[in-house]
C-alpha positions as CSV (number, residue, x, y, z in Angstrom):
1,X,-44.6,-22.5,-2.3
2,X,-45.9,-24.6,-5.1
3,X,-43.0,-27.5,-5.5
4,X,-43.0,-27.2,-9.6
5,X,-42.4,-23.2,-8.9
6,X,-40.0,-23.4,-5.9
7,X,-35.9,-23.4,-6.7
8,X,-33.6,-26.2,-7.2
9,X,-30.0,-26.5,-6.8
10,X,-29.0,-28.6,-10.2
11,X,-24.9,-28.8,-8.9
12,X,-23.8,-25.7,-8.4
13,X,-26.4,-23.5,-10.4
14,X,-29.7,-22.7,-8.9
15,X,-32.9,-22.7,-10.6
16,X,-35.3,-20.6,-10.4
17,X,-38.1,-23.5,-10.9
18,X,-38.7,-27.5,-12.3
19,X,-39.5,-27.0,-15.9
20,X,-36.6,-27.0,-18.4
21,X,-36.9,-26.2,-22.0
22,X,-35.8,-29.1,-23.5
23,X,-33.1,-29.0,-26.6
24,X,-34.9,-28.4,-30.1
25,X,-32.2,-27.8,-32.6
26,X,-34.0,-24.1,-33.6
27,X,-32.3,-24.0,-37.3
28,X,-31.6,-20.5,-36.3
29,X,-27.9,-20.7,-36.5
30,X,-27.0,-20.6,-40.8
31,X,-23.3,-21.9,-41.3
32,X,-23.6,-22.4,-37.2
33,X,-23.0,-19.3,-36.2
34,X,-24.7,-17.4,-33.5
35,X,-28.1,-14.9,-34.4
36,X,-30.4,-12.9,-33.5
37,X,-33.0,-15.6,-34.0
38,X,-31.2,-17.7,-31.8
39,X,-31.1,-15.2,-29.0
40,X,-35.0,-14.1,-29.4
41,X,-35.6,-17.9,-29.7
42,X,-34.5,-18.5,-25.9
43,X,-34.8,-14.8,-24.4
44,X,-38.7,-15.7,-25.8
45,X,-38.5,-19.3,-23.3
46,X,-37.1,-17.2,-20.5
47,X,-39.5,-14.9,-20.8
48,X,-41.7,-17.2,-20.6
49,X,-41.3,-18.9,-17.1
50,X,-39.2,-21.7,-17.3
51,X,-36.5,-22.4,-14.8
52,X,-33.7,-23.5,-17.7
53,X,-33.5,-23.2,-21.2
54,X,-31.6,-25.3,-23.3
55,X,-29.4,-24.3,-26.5
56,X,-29.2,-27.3,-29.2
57,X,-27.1,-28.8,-30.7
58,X,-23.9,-27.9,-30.2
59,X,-20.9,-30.1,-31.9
60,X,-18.1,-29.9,-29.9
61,X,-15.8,-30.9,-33.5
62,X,-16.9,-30.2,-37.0
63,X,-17.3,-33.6,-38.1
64,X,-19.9,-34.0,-35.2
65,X,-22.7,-31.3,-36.4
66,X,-25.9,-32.8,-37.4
67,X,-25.0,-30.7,-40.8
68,X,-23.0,-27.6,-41.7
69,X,-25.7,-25.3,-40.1
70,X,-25.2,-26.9,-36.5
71,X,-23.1,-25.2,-34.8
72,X,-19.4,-26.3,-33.1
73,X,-18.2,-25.0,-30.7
74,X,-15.3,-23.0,-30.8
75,X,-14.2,-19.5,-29.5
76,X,-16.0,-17.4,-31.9
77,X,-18.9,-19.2,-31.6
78,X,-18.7,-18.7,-27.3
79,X,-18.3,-15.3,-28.1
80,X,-21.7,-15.3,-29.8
81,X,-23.4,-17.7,-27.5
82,X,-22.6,-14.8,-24.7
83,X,-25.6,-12.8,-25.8
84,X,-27.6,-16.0,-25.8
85,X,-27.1,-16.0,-22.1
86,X,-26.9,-12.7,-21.4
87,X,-30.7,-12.2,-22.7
88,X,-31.6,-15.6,-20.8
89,X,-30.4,-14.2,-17.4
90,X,-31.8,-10.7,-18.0
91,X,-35.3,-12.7,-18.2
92,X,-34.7,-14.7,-14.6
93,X,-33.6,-17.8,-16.1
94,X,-30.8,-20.3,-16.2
95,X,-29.1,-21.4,-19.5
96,X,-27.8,-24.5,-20.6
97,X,-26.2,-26.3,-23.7
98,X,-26.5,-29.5,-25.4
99,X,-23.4,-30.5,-26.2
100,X,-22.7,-33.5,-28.4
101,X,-21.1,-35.2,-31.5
102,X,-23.8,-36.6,-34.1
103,X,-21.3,-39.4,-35.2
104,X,-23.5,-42.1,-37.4
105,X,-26.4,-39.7,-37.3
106,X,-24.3,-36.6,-39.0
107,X,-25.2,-35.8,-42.6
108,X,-21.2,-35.9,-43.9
109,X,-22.3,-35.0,-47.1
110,X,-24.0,-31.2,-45.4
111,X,-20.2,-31.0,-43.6
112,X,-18.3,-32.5,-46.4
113,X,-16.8,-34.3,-43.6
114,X,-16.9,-37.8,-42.8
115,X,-19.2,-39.3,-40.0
116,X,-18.1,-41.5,-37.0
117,X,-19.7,-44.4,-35.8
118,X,-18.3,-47.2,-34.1
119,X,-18.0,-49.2,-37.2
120,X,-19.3,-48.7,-40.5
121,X,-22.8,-48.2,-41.9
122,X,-25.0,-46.6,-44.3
123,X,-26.5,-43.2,-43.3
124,X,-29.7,-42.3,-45.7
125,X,-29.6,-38.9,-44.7
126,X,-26.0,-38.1,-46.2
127,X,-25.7,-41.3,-48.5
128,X,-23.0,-41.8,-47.4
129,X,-21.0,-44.7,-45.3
130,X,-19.8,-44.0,-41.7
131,X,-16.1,-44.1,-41.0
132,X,-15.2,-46.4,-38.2
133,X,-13.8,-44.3,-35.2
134,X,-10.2,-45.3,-34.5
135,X,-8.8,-44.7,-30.5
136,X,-7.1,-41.7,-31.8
137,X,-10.6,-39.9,-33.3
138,X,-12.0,-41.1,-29.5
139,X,-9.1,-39.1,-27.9
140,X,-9.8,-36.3,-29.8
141,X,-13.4,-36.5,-29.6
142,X,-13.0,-36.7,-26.1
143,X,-11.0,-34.0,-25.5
144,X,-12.7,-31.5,-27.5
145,X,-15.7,-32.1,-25.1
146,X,-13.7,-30.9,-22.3
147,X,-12.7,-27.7,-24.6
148,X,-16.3,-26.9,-25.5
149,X,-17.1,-27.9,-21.7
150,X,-15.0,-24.6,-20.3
151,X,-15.8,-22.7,-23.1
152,X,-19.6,-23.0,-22.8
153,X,-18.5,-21.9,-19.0
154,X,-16.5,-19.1,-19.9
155,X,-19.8,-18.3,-22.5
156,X,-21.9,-18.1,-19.1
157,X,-23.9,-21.1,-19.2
158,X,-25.2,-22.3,-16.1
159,X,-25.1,-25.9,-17.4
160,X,-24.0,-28.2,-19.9
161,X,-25.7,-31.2,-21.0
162,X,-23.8,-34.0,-22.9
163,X,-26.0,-36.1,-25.3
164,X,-25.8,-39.7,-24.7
165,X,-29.2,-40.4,-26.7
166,X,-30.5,-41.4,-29.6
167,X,-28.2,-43.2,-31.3
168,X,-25.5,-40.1,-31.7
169,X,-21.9,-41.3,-31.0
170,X,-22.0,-41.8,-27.5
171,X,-25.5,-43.7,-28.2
172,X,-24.1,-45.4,-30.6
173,X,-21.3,-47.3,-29.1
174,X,-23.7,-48.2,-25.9
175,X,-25.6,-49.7,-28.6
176,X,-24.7,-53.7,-28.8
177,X,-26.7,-53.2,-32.4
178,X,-24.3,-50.7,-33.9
179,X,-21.1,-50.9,-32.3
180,X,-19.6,-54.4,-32.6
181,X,-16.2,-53.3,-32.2
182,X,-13.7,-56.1,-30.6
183,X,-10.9,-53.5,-28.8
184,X,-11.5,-51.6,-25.5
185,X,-14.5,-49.8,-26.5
186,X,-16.8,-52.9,-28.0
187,X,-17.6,-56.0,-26.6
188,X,-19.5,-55.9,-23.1
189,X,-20.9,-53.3,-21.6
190,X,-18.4,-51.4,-19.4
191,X,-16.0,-51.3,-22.5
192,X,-19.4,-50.0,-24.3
193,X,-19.9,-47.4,-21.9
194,X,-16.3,-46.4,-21.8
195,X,-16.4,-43.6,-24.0
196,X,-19.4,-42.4,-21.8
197,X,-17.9,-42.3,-19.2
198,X,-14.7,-40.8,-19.9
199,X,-16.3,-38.1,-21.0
200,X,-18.0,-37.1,-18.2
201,X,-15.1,-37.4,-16.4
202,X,-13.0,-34.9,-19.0
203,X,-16.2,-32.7,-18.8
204,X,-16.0,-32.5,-15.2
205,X,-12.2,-32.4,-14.5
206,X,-12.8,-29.5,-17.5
207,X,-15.2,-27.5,-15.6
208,X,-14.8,-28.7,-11.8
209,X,-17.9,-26.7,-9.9
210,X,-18.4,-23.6,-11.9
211,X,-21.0,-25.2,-14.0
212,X,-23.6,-27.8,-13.3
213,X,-23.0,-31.1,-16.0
214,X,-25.9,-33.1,-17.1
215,X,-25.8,-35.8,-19.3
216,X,-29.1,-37.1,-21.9
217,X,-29.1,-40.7,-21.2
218,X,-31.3,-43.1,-23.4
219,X,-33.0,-45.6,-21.3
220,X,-34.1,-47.9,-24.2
221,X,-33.1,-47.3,-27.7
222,X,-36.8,-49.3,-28.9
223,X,-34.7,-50.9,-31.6
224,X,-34.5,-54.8,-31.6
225,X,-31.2,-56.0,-30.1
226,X,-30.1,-52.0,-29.2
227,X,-29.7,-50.8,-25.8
228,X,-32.8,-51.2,-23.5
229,X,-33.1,-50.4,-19.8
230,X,-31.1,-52.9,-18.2
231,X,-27.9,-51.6,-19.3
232,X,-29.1,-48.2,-19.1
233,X,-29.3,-48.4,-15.3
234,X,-26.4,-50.0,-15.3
235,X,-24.6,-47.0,-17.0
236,X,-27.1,-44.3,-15.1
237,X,-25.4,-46.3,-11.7
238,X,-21.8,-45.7,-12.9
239,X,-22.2,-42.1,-13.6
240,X,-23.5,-41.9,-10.1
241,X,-21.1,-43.6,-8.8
242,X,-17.7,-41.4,-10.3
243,X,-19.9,-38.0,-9.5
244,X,-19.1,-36.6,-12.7
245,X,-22.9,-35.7,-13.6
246,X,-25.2,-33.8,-11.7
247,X,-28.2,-34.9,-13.1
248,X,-29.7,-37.3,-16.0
249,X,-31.8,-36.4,-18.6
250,X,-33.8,-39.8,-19.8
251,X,-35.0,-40.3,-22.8
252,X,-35.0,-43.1,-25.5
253,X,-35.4,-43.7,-29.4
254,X,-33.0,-43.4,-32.0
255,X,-32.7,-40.7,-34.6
256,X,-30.5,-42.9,-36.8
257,X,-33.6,-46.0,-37.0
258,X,-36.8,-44.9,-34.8
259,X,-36.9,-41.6,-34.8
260,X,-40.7,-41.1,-33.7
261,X,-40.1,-43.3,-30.6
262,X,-38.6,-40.2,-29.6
263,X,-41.8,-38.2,-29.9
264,X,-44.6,-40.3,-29.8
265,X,-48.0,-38.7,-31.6
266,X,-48.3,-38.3,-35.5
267,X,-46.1,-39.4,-37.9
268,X,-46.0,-36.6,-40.5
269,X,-44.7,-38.4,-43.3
270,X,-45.3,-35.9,-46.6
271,X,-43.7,-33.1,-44.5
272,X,-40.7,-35.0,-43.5
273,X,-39.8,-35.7,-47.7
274,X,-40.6,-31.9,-48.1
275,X,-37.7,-30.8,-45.6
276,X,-35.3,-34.0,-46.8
277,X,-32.6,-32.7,-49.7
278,X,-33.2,-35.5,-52.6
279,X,-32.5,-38.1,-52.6
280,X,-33.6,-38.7,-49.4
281,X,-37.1,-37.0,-49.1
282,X,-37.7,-39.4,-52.5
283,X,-37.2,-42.4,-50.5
284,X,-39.0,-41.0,-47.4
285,X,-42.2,-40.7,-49.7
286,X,-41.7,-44.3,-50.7
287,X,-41.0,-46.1,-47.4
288,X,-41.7,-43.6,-45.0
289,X,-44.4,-45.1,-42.9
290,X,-41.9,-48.0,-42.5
291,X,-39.3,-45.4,-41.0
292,X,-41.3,-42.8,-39.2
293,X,-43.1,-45.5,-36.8
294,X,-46.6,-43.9,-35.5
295,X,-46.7,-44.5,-31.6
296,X,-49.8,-43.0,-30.0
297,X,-49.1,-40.5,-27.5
298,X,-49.9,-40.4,-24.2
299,X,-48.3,-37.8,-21.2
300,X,-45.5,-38.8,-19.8
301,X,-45.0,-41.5,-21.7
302,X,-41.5,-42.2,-20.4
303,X,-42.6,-41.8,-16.8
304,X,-43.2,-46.0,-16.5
305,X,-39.6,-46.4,-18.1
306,X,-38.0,-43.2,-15.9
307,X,-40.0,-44.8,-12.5
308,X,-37.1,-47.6,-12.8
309,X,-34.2,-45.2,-12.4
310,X,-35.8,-43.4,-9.5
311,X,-36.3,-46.7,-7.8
312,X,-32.4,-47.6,-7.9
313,X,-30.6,-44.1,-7.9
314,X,-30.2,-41.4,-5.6
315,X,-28.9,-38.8,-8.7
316,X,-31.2,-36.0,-9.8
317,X,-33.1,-37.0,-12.4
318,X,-35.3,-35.0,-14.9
319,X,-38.1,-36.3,-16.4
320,X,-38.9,-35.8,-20.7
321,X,-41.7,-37.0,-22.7
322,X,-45.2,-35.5,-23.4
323,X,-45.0,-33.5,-20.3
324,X,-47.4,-31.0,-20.8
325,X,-50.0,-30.4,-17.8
326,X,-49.3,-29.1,-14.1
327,X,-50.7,-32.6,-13.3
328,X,-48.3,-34.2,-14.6
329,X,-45.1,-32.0,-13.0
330,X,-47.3,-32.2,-9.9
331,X,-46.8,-36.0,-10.4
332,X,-43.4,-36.6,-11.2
333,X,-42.2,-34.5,-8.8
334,X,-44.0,-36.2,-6.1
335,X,-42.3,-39.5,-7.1
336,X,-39.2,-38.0,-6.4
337,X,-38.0,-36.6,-9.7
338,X,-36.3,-33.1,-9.3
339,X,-37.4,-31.5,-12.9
340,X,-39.2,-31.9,-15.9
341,X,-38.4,-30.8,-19.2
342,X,-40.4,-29.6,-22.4
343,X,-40.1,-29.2,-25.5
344,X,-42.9,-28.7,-28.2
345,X,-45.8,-27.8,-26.1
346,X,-43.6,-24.5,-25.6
347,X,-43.2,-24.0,-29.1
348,X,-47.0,-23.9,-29.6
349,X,-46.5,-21.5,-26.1
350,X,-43.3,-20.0,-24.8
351,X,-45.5,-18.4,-22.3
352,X,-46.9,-21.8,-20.9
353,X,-45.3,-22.1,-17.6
354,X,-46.2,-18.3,-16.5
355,X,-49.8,-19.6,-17.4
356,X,-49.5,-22.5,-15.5
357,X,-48.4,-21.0,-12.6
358,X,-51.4,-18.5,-12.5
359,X,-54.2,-21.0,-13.1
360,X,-52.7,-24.4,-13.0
361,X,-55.9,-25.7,-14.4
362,X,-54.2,-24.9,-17.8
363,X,-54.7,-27.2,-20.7
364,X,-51.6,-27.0,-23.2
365,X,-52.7,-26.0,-26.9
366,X,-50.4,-29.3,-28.4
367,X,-52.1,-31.8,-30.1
368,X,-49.0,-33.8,-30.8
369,X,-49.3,-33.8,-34.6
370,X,-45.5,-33.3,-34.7
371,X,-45.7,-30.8,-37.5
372,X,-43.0,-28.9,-35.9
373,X,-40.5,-31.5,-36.3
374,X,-39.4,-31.4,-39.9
375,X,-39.2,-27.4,-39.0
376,X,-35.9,-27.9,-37.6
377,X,-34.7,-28.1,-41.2
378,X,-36.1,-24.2,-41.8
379,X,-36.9,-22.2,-38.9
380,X,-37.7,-24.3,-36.1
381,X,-41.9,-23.4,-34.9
382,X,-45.2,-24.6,-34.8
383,X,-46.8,-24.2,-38.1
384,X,-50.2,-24.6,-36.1
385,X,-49.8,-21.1,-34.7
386,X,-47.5,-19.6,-37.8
């Protein structure tokens, strides 16, 4: 069997093939709460051909939603997210959730609620100030990861995947930029990486073996003085070694000060101010080229960071970032990582991994112009094919 279409055990779940739909917050979930938009957005990637889809972003608190249409999650909102899974298993696939707290990058003024960070800073988003996260909130926030761990189980996920990217709380206190705390969670990098870890550990003690746990790990934050990939690998071995992840997702930017790092390709600028609530979108008009960084994009353009965490860890590892052929699956898999995920070539094409599967010669329709991005404001899609 062809190795991209052949099953994989990711912990306890098994998968019916490598490619994961990656987490695209689908703005399908008004004052976060379970749709039919949100179903038909996933049964649609099931559907499909891909071996995993992945529901984004779920807050596991309210103060941790990107905004006040993110969802949290709490037993009314498992309830809903049952028919998300449901229609994702009818279709042959597995389903995971993103679970995370948006800490600094949280618009407090959307949640009326503040924002956490490891200390305090300006968020141009909200325009507001984060409040600096006292042991208590990290308790809580802990816990409540746990909660939303066993209730995404009970929901009947296959997975859950905790977001330690992009400058979101987690990301943010590995950060020696942003978080220059002085107690047990600043300072050097195991007291950085403490909250990290501790909630993988309260995710897994949560959920035991029911589910499979998979955590999005930045490998470079491509901000001067933020995390970078020596202390990634460092964290990446420490999860391996308390075997409270089953997998890592890598990835790297930050959506709090390089957010097209993230991406790579265009930088649409004037449709970034469109989606912003003013003031924001004014300044974006002004100084937006200086935010939204262009980086040209090339596939895989995290497979020469990713290579390095292959090299020194035995952990599953999946591979993000402009994968979009059958080359380049063909490729990563044969240097020995275990999936690859996608993201907006399948919003141009749900359908792509069927289609790759019966001609693998396949050319995705993306052109990386990132137009779908500010969609996740609206009704997350590719305006190219709308």
């Amino acid at each position: 069997m062809d190795p991209v279409f052949s099953p994989v055990r990711l912990g306890p779940a098994t998968v019916r093939n490598r490619i994961v739909k990656a987490a695209t917050f689908e703005a399908a979930t008004p004052g976060g709460v379970v749709t039919d938009r949100l179903v038909e957005f996933h049964r649609r990637h099931a559907e499909g051909g891909v071996g995993m889809t992945t529901v984004a972003f779920c807050a596991v608190s309210p103060e941790g939603r990107t905004d006040r249409d993110a969802m949290w999650l709490h037993p009314e909102v498992a309830a809903g997210l049952r028919t998300v899974t449901d229609a994702v298993h009818e279709a042959g696939a597995a389903a995971s959730v993103q679970l995370g707290h948006a800490g600094p990058v949280a618009n407090a003024r959307s949640n009326q609620l503040p924002a956490l960070g490891p200390g305090r800073f300006f968020n141009p988003l909200g325009m507001r100030r984060t409040r600096f996260a006292t042991e208590a909130d990290l308790t809580r926030v802990t816990a409540a990861y746990g909660t939303a761990a066993l209730l995404a189980a009970d929901a009947g996920f296959d997975a859950v995947e905790l977001h330690f990217g992009h400058n979101y709380l987690i990301s943010a206190f590995l950060s020696p930029l942003l978080n220059r705390r002085d107690d047990r969670y600043g300072g050097p990098l195991h007291n950085r990486a403490r909250l990290a870890l501790e909630v993988a550990r309260t995710v897994r003690e949560a959920v035991g073996d029911r589910i499979a746990v998979t955590a999005k790990l930045n490998m470079d934050d491509r901000v001067r003085g933020g995390f970078g990939i020596e202390e990634s690998v460092q964290v990446a071995a420490w999860l391996q070694e308390a075997g409270t992840v089953d997998a890592l997702k890598l990835t790297a930017g930050s959506s709090l000060l390089n957010p097209m790092a993230i991406f790579t390709g265009d930088a649409p600028v004037r449709e970034f101010a469109a989606a912003f609530p003013k003031p924001a979108g004014w300044g974006l008009r002004v100084s937006g080229r200086a935010f939204l960084r262009e980086y040209p994009f090339r596939e895989a353009y995290l497979l020469d960071r990713a290579r390095r965490f292959r090299a020194e860890l035995s952990l599953p590892l999946i591979l993000l970032g402009g994968v979009t052929s059958k080359s380049t699956m063909d490729t990563a898999l044969a240097e020995g990582f275990d999936l690859v995920a996608m993201a907006r070539a399948l919003l141009i094409e749900p359908d792509l991994p069927a289609r790759l599967r019966a001609d693998p010669t396949v050319q995705s329709r993306c052109t990386h112009c990132n137009l779908c991005v500010p969609t996740i404001y609206t009704r997350t899609h590719c305006p190219v094919t709308a």
